[in-house]
Biopython code that builds the backbone (N, CA, C, O; Angstrom):
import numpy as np
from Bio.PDB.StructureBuilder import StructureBuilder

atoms = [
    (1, "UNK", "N", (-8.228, -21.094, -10.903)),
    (1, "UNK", "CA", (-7.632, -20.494, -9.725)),
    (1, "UNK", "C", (-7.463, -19.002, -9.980)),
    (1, "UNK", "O", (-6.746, -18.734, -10.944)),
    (2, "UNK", "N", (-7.899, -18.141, -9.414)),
    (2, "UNK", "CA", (-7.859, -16.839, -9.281)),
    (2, "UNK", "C", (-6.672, -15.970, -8.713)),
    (2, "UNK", "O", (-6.466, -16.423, -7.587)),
    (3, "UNK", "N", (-5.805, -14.950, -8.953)),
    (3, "UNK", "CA", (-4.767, -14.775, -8.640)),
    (3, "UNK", "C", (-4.739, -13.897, -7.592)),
    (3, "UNK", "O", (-5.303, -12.809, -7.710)),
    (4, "UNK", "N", (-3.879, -14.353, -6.070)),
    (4, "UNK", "CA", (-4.115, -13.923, -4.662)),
    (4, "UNK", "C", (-3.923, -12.301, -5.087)),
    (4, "UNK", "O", (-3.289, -11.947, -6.081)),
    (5, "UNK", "N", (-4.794, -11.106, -3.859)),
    (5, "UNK", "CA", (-4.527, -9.828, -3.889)),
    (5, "UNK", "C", (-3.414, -9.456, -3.857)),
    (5, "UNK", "O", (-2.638, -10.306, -3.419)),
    (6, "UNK", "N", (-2.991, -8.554, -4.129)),
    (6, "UNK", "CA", (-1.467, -7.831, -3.959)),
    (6, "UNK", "C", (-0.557, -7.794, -5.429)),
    (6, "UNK", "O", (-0.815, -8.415, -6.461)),
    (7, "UNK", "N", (0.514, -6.920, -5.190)),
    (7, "UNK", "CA", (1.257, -6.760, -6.049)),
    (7, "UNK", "C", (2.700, -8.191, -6.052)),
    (7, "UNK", "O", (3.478, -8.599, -5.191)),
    (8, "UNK", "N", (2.432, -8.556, -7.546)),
    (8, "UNK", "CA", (3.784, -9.628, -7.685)),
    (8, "UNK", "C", (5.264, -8.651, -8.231)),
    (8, "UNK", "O", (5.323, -7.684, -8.991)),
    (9, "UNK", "N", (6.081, -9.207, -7.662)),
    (9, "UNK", "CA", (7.518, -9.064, -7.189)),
    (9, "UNK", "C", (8.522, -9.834, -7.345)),
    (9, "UNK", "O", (8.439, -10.729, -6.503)),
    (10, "UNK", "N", (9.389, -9.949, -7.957)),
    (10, "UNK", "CA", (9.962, -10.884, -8.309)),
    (10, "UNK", "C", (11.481, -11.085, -6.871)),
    (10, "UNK", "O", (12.103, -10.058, -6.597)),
    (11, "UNK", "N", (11.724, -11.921, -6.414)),
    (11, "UNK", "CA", (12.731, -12.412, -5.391)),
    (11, "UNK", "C", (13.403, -13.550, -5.442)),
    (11, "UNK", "O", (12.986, -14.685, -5.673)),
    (12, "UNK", "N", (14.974, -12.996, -5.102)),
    (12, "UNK", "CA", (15.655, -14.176, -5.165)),
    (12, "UNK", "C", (15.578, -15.199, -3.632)),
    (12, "UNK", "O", (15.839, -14.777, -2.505)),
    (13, "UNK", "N", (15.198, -16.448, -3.943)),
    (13, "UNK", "CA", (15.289, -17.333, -2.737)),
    (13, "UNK", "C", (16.368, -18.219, -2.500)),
    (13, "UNK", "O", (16.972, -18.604, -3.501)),
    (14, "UNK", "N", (16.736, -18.619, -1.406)),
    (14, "UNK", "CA", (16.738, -20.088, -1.365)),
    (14, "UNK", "C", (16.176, -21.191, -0.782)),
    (14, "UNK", "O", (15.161, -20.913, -0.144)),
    (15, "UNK", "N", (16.518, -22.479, -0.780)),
    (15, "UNK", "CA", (15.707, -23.295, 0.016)),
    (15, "UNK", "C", (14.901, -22.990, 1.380)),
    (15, "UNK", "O", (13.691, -23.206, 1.443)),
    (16, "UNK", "N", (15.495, -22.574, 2.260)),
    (16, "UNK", "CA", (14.712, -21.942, 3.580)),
    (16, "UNK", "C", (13.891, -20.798, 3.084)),
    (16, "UNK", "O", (12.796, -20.824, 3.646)),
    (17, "UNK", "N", (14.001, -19.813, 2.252)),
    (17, "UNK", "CA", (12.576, -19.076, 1.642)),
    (17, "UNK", "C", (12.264, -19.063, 1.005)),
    (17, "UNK", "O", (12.336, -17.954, 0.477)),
    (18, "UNK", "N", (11.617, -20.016, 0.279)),
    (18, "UNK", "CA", (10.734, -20.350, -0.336)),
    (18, "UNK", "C", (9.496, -20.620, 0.355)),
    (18, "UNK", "O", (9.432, -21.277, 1.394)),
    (19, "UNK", "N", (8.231, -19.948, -0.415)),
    (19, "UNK", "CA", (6.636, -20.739, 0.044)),
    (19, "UNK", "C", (6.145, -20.970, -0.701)),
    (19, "UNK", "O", (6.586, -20.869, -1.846)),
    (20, "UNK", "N", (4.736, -21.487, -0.339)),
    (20, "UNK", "CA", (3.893, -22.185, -1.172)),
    (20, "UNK", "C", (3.186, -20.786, -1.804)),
    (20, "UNK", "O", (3.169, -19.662, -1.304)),
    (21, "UNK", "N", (2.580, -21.278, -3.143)),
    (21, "UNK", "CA", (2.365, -19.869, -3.696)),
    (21, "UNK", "C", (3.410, -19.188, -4.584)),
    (21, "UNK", "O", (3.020, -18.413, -5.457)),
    (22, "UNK", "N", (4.736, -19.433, -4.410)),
    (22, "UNK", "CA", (5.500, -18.737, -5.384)),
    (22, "UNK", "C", (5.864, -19.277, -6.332)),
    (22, "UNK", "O", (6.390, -20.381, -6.189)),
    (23, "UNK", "N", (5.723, -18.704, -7.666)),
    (23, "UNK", "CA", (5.966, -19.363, -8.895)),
    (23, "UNK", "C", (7.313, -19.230, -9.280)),
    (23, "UNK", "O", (7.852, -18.289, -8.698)),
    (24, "UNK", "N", (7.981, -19.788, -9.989)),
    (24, "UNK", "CA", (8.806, -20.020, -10.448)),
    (24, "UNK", "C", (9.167, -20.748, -11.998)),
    (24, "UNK", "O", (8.507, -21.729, -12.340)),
    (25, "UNK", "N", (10.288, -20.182, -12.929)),
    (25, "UNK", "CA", (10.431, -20.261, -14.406)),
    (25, "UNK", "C", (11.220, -21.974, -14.890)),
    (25, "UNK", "O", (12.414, -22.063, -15.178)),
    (26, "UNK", "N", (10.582, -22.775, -14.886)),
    (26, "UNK", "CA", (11.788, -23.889, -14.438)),
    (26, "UNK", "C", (10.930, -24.421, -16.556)),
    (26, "UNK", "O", (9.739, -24.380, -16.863)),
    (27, "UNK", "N", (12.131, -24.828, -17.485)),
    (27, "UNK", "CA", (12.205, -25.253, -18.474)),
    (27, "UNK", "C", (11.273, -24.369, -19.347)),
    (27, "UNK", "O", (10.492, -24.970, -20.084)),
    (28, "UNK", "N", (11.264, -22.789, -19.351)),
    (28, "UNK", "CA", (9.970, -22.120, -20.157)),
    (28, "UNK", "C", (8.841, -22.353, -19.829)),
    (28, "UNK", "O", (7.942, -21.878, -20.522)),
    (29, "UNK", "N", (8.568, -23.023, -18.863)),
    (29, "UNK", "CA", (6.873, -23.072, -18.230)),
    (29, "UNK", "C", (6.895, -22.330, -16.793)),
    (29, "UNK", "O", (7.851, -22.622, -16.075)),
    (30, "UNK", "N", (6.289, -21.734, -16.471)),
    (30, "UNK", "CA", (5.820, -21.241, -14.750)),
    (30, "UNK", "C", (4.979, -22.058, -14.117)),
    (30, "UNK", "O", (3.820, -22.328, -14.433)),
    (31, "UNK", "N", (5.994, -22.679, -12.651)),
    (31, "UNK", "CA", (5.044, -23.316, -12.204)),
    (31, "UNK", "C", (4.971, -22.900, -10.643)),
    (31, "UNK", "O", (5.938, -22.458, -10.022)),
    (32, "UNK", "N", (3.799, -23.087, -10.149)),
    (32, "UNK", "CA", (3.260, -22.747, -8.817)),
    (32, "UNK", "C", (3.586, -23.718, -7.918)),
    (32, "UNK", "O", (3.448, -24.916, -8.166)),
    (33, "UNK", "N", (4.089, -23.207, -6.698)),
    (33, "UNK", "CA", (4.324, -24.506, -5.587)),
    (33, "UNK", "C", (3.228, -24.398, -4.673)),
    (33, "UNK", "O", (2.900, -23.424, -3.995)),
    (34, "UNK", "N", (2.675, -25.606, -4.755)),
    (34, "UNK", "CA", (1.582, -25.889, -3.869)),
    (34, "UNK", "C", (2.063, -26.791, -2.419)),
    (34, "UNK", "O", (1.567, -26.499, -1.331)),
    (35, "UNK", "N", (2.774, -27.570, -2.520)),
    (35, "UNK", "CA", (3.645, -28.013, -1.323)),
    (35, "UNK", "C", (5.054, -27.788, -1.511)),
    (35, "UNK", "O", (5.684, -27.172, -2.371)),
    (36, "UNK", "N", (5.487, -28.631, -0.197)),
    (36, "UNK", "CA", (7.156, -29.030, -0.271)),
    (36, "UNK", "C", (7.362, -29.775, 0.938)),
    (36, "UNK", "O", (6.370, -30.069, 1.605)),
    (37, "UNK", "N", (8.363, -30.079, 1.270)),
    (37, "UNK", "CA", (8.997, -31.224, 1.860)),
    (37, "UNK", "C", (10.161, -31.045, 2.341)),
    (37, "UNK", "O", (10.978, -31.323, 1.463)),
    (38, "UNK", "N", (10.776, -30.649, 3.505)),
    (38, "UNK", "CA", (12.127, -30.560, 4.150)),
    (38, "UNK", "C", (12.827, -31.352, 4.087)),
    (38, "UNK", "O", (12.581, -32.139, 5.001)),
    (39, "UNK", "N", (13.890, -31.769, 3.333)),
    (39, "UNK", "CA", (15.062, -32.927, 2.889)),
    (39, "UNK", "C", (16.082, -32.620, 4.150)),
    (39, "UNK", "O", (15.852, -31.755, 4.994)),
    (40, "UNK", "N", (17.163, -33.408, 4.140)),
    (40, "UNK", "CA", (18.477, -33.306, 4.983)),
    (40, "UNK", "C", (19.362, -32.398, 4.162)),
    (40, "UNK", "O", (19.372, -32.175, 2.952)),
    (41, "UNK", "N", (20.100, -31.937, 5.150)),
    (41, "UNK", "CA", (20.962, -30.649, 4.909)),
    (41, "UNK", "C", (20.491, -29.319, 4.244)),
    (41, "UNK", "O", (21.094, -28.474, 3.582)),
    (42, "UNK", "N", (19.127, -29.445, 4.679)),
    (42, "UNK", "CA", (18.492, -27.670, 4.345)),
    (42, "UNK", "C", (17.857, -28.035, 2.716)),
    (42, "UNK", "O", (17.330, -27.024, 2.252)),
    (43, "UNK", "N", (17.806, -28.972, 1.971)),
    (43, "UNK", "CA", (17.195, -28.768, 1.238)),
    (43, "UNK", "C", (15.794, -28.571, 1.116)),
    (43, "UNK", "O", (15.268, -28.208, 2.168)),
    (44, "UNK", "N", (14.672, -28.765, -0.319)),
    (44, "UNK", "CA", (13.571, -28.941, 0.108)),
    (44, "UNK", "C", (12.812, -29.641, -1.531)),
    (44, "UNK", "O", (13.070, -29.427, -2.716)),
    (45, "UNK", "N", (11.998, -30.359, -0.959)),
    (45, "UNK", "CA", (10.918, -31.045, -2.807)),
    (45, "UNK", "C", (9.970, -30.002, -2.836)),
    (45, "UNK", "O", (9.077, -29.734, -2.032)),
    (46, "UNK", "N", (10.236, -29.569, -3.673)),
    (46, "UNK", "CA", (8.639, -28.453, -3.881)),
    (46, "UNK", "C", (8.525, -29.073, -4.707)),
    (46, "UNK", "O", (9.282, -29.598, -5.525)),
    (47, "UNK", "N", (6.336, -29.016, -4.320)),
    (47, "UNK", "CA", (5.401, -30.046, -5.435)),
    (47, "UNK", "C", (4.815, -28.704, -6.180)),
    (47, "UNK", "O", (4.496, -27.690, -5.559)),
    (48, "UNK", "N", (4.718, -28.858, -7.669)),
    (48, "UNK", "CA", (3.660, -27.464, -7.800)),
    (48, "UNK", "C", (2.526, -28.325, -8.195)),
    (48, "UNK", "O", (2.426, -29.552, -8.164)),
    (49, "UNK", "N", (1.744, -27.469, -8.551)),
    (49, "UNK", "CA", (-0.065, -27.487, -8.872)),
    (49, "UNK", "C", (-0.225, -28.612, -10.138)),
    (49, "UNK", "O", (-1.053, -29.524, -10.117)),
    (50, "UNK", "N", (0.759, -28.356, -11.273)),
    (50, "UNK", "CA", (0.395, -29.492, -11.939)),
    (50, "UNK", "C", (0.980, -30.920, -11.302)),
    (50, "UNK", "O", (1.197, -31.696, -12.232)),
    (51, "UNK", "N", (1.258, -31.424, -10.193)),
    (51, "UNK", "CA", (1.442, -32.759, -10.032)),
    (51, "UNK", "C", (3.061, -32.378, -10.477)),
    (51, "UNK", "O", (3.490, -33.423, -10.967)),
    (52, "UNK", "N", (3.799, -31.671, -10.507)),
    (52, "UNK", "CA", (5.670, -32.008, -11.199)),
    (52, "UNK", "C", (6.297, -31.749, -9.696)),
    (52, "UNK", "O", (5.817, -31.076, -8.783)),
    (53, "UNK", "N", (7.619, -32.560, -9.738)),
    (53, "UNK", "CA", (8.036, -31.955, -7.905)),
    (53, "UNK", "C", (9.617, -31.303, -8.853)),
    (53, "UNK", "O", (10.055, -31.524, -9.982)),
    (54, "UNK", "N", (10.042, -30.523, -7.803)),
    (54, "UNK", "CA", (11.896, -29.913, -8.225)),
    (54, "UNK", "C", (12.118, -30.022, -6.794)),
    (54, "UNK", "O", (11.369, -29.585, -5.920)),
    (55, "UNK", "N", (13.625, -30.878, -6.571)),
    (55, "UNK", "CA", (14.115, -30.786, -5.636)),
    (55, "UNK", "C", (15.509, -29.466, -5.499)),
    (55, "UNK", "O", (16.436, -29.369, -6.302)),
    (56, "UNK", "N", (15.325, -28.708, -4.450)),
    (56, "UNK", "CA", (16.027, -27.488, -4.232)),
    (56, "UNK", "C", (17.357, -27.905, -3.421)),
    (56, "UNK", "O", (17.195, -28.156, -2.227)),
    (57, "UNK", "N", (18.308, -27.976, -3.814)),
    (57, "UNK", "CA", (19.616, -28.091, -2.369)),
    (57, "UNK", "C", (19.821, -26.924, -1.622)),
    (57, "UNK", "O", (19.755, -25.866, -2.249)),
    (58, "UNK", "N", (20.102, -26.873, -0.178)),
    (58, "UNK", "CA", (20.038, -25.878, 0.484)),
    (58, "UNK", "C", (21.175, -24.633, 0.055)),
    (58, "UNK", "O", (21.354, -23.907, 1.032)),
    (59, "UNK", "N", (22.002, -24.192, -1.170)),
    (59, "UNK", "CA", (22.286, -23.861, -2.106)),
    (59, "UNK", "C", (22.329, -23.251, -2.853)),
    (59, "UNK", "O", (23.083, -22.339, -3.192)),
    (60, "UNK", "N", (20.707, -24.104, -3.571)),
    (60, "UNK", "CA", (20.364, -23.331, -4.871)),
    (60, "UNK", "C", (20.038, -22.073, -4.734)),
    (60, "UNK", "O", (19.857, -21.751, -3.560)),
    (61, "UNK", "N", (19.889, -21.195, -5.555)),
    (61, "UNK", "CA", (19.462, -19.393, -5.496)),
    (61, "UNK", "C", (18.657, -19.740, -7.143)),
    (61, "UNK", "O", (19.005, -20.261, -8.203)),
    (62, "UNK", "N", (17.257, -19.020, -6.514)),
    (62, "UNK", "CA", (16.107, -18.846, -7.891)),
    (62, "UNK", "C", (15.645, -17.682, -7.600)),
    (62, "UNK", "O", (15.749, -17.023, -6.565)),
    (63, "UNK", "N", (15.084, -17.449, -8.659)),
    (63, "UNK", "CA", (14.483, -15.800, -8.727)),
    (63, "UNK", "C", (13.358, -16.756, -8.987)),
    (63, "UNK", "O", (13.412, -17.732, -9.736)),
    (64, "UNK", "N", (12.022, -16.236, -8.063)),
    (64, "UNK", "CA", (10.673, -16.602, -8.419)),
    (64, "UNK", "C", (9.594, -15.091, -7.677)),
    (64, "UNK", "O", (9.850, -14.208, -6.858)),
    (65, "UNK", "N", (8.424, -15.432, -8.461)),
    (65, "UNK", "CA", (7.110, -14.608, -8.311)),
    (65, "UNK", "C", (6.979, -14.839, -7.360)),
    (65, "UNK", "O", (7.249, -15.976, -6.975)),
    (66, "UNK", "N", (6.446, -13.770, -6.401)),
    (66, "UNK", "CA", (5.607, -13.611, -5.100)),
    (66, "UNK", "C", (4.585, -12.452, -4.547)),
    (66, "UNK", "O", (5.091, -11.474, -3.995)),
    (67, "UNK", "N", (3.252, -12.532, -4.672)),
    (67, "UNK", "CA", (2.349, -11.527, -4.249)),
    (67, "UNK", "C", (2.407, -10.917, -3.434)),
    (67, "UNK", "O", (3.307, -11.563, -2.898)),
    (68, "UNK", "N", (2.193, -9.976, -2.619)),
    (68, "UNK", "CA", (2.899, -9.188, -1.826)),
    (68, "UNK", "C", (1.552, -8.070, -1.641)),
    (68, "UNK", "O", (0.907, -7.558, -2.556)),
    (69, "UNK", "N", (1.366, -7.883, -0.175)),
    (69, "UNK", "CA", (0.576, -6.709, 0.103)),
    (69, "UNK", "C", (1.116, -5.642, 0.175)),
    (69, "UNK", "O", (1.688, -5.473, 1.252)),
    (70, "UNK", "N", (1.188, -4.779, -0.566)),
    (70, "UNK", "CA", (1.644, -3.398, 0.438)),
    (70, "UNK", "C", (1.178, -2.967, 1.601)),
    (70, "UNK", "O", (-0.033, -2.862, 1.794)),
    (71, "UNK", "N", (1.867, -2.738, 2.298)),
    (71, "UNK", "CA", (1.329, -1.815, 3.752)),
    (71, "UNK", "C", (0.899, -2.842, 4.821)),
    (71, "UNK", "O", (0.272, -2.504, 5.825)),
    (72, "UNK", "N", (1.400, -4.575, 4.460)),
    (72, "UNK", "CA", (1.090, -5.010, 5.480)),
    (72, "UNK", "C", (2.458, -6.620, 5.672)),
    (72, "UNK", "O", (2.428, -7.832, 5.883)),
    (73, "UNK", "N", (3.569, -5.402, 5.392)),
    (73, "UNK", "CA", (5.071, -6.472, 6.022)),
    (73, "UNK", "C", (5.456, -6.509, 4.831)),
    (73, "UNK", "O", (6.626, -6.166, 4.658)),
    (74, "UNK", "N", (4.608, -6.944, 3.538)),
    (74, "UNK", "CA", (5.412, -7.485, 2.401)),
    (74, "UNK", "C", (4.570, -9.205, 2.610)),
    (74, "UNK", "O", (4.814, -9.866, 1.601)),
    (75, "UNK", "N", (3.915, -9.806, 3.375)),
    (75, "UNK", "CA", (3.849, -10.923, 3.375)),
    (75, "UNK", "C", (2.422, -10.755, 2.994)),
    (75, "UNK", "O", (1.629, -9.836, 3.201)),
    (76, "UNK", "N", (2.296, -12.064, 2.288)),
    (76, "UNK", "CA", (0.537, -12.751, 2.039)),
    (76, "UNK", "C", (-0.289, -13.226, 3.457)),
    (76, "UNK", "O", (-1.431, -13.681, 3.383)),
]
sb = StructureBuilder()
sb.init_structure("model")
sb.init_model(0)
sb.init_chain("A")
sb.init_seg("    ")
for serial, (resi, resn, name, xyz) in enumerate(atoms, 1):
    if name == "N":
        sb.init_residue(resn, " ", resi, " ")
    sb.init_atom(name, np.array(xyz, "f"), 0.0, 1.0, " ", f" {name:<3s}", serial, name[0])
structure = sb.get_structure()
């Protein structure tokens, strides 16, 4: 997998911003979320790329990686 254009940035989320694409530091490994899943009360299952899921409570606060265009919003 080749790594999307733009500059990475590090941001704190929570459950409602989070996307697919942003990595995150969970047990000394970085892992990429390739899906997720809207739970009750704002949470969410993010699946990453190797097959592992982390469930987020609407709550939690993570600092994770995110690519970022300049000059066009900040969004991919």
């Amino acid at each position: 997998m080749t790594a999307p254009p733009g500059v990475m940035v590090a941001v704190e989320v929570d459950a409602s911003a989070v996307r697919c694409g942003d990595q995150l530091l969970v047990g000394g490994q970085v892992h990429t979320v390739r899906d997720m899943v809207a739970l009750p009360h704002g949470g969410k299952r993010l699946e990453f790329q190797g097959g592992e899921t982390f469930t987020m409570r609407s709550t939690t606060l993570l600092w994770i990686t995110r690519s970022v265009r300049p000059g066009r919003g900040g969004r991919r």
